[in-house]
VOGU-3710 file (C-alpha; in Angstrom, 3 decimals, decimal comma):
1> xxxxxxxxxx> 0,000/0,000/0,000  1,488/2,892/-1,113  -1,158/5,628/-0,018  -3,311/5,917/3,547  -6,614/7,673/4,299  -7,221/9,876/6,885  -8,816/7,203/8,607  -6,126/4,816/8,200  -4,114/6,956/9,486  -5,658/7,816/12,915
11> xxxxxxxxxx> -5,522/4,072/12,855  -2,172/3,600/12,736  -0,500/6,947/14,673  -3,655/6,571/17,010  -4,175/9,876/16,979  -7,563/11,505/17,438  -9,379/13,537/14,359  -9,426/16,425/16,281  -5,606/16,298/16,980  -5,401/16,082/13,253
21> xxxxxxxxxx> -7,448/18,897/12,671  -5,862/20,890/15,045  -2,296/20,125/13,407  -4,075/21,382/10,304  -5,292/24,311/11,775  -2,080/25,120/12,925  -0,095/25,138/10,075  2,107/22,164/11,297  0,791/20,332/7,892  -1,646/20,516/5,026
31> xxxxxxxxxx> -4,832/18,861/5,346  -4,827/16,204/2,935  -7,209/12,917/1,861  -4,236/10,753/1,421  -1,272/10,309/3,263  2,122/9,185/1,652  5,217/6,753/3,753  6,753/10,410/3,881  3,548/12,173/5,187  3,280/9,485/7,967
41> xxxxxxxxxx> 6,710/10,047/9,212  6,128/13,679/9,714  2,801/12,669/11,206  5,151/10,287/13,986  7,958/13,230/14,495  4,674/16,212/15,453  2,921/13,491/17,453  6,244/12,785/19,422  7,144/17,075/19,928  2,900/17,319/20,797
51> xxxxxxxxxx> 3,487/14,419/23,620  6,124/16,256/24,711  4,582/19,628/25,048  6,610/21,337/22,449  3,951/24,636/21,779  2,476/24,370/18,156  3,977/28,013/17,217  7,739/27,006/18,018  7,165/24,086/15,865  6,293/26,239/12,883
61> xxxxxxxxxx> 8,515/28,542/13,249  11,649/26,021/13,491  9,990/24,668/10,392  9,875/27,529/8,078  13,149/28,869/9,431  15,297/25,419/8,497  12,879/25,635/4,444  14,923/29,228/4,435  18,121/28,328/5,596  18,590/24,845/4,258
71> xxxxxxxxxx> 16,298/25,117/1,423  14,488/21,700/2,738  11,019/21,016/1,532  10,182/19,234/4,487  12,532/19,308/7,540  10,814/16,924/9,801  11,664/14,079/7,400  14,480/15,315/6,055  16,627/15,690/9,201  16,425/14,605/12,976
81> xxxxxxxxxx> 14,520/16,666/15,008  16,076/17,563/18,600  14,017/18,746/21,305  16,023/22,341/23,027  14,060/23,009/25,927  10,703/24,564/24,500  12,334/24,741/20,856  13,415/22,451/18,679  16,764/21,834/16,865  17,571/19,530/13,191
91> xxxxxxxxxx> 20,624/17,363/13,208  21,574/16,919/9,679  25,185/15,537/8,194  26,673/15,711/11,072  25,370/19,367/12,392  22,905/20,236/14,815  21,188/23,497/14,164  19,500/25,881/15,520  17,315/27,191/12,626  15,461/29,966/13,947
101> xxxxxxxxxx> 18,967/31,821/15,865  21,075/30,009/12,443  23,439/29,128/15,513  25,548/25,227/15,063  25,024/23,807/18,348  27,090/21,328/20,211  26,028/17,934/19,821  26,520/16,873/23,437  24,719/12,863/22,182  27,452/12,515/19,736
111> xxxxxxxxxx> 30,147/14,060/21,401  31,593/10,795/22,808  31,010/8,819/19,848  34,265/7,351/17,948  33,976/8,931/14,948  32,532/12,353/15,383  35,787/14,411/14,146  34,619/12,391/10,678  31,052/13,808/11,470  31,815/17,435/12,139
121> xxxxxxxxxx> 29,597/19,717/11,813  29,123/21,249/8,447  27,406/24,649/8,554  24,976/23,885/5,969  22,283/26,479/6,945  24,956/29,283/7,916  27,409/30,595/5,406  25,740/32,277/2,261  24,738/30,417/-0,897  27,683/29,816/-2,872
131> xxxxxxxxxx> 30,524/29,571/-0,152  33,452/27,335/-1,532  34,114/23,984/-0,147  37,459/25,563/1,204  35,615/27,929/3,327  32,809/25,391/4,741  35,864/23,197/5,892  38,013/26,536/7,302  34,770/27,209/9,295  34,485/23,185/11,010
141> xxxxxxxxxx> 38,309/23,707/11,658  37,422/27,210/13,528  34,550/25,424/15,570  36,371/22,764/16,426  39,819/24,483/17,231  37,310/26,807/19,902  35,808/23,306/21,372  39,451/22,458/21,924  40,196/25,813/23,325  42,921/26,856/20,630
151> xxxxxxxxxx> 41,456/30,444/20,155  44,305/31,543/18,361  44,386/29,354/15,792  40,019/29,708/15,922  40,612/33,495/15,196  43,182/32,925/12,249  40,675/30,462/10,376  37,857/33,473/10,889  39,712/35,734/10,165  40,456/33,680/7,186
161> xxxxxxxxxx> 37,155/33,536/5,826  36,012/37,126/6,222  39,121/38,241/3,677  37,357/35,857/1,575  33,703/36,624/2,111  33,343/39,991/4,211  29,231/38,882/4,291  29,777/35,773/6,001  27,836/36,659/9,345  28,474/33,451/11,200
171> xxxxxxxxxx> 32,003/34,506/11,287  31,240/37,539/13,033  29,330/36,009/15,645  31,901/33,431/16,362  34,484/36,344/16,561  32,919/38,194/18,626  31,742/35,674/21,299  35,589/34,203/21,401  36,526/38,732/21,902  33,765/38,467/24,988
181> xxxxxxxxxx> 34,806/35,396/27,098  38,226/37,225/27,029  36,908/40,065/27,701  37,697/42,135/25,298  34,469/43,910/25,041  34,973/46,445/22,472  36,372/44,069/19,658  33,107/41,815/20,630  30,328/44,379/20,043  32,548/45,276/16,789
191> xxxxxxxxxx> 32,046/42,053/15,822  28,948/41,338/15,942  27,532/44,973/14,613  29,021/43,701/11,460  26,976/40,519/11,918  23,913/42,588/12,232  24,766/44,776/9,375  25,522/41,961/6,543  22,409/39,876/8,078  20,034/42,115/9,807
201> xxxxxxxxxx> 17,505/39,008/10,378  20,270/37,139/12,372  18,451/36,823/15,589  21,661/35,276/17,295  23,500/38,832/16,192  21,163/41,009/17,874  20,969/38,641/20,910  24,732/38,975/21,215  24,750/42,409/20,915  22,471/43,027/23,704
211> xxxxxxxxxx> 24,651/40,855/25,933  28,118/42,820/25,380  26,237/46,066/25,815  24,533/45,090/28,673  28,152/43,781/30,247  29,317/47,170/29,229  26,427/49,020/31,183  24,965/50,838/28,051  21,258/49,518/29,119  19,111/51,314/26,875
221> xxxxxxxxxx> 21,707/50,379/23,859  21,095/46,208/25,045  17,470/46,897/25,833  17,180/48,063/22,291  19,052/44,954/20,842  17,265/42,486/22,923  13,349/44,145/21,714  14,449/43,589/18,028  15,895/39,969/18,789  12,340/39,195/19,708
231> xxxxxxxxxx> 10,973/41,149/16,627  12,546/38,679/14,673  12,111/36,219/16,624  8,960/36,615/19,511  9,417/33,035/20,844  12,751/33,660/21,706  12,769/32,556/25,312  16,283/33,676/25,936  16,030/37,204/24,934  12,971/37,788/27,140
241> xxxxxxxxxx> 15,035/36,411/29,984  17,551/38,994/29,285  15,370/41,743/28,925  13,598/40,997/32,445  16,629/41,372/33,805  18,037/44,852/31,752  14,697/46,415/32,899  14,985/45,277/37,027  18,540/47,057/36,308  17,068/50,098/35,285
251> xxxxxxxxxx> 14,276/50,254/38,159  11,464/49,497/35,545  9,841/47,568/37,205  6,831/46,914/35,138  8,578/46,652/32,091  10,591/44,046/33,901  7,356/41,872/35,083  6,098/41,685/31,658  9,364/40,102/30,090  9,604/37,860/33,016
261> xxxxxxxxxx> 5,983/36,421/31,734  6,310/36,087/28,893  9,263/33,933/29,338  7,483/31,818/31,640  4,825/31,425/28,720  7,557/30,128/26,354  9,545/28,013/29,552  7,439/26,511/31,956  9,777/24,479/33,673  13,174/24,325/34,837
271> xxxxxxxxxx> 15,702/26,642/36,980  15,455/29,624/34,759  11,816/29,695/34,783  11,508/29,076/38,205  14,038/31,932/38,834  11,183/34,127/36,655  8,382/33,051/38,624  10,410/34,002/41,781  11,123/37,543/40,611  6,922/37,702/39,399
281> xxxxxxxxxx> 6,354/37,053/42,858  8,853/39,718/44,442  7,896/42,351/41,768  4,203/41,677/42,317  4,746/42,188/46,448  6,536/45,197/45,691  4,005/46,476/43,329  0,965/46,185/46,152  3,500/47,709/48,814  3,919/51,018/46,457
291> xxxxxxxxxx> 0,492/50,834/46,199  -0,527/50,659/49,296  1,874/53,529/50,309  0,765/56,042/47,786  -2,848/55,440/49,057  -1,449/56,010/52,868  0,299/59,157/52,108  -1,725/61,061/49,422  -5,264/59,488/50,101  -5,059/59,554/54,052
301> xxxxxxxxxx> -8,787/59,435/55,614  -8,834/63,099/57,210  -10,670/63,245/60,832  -13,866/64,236/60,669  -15,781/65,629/63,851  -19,239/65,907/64,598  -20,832/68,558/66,663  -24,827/68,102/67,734  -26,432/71,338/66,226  -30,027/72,535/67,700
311> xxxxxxx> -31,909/74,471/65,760  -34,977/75,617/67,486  -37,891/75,973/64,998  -40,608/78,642/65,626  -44,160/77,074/66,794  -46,373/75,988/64,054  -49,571/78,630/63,661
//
C-alpha cells in the first residue's frame, strides 16, 4: 500500500481527528485525503514534539526557518529533530542546528562517539549560498579548534574567511563571542555589529549584541538589541530572559514583570523559569506595597468631627 486515508491513518498513529485537525489548523501540515510513507513520518515526528509539550507556534517557526536556511522542503523528514528546551533543533550531516537563531550547536549525544571528528559539523544552513568547499571546511576547523580551546588558531581560520567573504555573518558572531569570554568587550560588540549589518535578520546577532552592551552598562543600547531579537524572533525565550533582567537594572519595574511572563509562557519548567516566577512574585509584592503607600500618604482618611447642632424651629400657627 502505497497511499493511507485519513482514517487509516488515525488508525495507525492513534491519533484523534481532532488532533489532526488541530495540526491542520495550525499550520504544522496541510490537510490532505491521502497520506504518503513520507507524510506518515512527519505525522510520527509532530505526534512525538505534541506528547512532549513542544507549543504548536515554536514548531512552525523552526519549520519555516530550516525551508529558508537549508532550502528543505520538508525538515521533519528530512533531518532529525532535537528537542532544546521549548524549541526544537535539526541534526543533519553531522550538524545540529539551531534554525530559527542560524546558531551550530554542540552535539553533546554525539560528542563521545568514535567517529565524530569524521562527522563534524558542516554549517549547511549558515554561510551564504555559494561559499566554496574551502571555506565550509576553514569554518568546522574554527569550531572545532574553539571546542578544543585553541582560540588563536580559531581566530586565524575566521579571520580567514572574512578576507574571503566579508558577508559571512556566522564569522562575526563566532568572533565576537571568542573577543567576549576574554573580555575584550569592544572588539566583541565590533564584531557582531558587522553581523547585524551583513544579516540584519540574524536573531543570534542582535541577541549577542544586547549581551556585550549590557556587560558594558549601556542599558538602553542592550534593551534596544534584545526588543528587536524578539521582533525577529517573539518566541525567543532567551532574549525575554535577558530583557527581564536589563529592565529590574534600570528600576522598571513593570517593564521588567512583563518580560519575566512572557518567558514563563515560552519556559514553563526548569531553573530559569523558576528563577522568573520568583522575581513575578517579588515584583508583584513590591508592586501592592507602592500601592498601598501612595494610598497612605496622598489618600489619608482626614478626621472628621461631629458637633450636635439645635436648631430651634418657631411654633407651628
Amino acid at each position: 500500500m502505497s497511499s493511507f486515508n485519513r482514517q487509516e491513518v488515525l488508525r495507525i498513529l492513534q491519533i484523534s481527528s481532532r488532533q489532526l485537525q488541530g495540526w491542520e489548523r495550525a499550520g504544522l501540515i496541510p490537510s490532505l485525503l491521502e497520506y504518503s510513507f513520507q507524510d506518515l513520518g512527519q505525522l510520527r515526528t509532530l505526534r512525538s514534539l505534541r506528547e512532549d509539550a513542544v507549543p504548536a507556534a515554536s514548531i512552525r517557526e523552526s519549520i519555516s526557518a530550516m525551508k529558508a536556511v537549508a532550502g528543505m522542503e520538508n525538515p521533519l523528514v528530512e533531518a532529525t529533530v532535537v528537542r532544546t528546551g521549548t524549541r526544537i533543533a535539526f541534526r543533519h550531516l553531522g550538524a545540529m542546528v539551531d534554525p530559527v537563531r542560524r546558531q551550530l550547536m554542540f552535539d553533546f549525544e554525539r560528542a563521545g562517539q568514535k567517529d565524530a571528528v569524521a562527522q563534524a559539523p558542516v554549517p549547511l544552513t549558515l554561510p551564504p549560498a555559494g561559499l566554496q568547499r574551502v571555506q565550509q571546511e576553514q569554518f568546522v576547523a574554527a569550531v572545532q579548534a574553539e571546542e578544543s580551546g585553541d582560540k588563536s588558531r580559531a581566530i586565524q581560520l575566521y579571520n580567514e574567511i572574512l578576507k574571503s567573504d566579508a558577508c559571512y555573518a556566522a564569522a562575526y558572531i563566532n568572533l565576537g563571542t571568542i573577543y567576549f569570554h576574554m573580555k575584550q568587550f569592544g572588539r566583541a560588540e565590533e564584531m557582531y555589529r558587522k553581523a547585524t549589518e551583513v544579516d540584519p535578520e540574524y536573531v543570534l546577532a542582535f541577541f549577542d549584541l544586547g549581551n556585550v552592551l549590557d556587560e558594558l552598562e549601556r542599558l538602553d543600547e542592550s534593551i534596544e538589541a534584545y526588543l528587536h531579537a524578539t521582533v525577529l524572533a517573539p518566541r525567543y525565550a532567551d532574549a525575554q530572559y535577558n530583557l527581564a533582567l536589563a529592565y529590574e537594572r534600570k528600576g522598571e519595574r513593570r517593564s521588567a514583570l512583563r518580560h519575566w511572563e512572557a518567558y514563563i509562557r515560552l519556559d514553563r519548567s526548569g531553573p530559569w523559569a523558576e528563577h522568573a516566577r520568583g522575581q513575578i512574585r517579588k515584583l508583584l509584592t513590591r508592586e501592592k506595597m507602592a500601592i498601598a503607600w501612595r494610598i497612605d500618604r496622598f489618600l489619608a482618611p482626614s478626621k472628621v468631627r461631629t458637633e450636635l447642632v439645635v436648631v430651634e424651629r418657631e411654633p407651628e400657627k
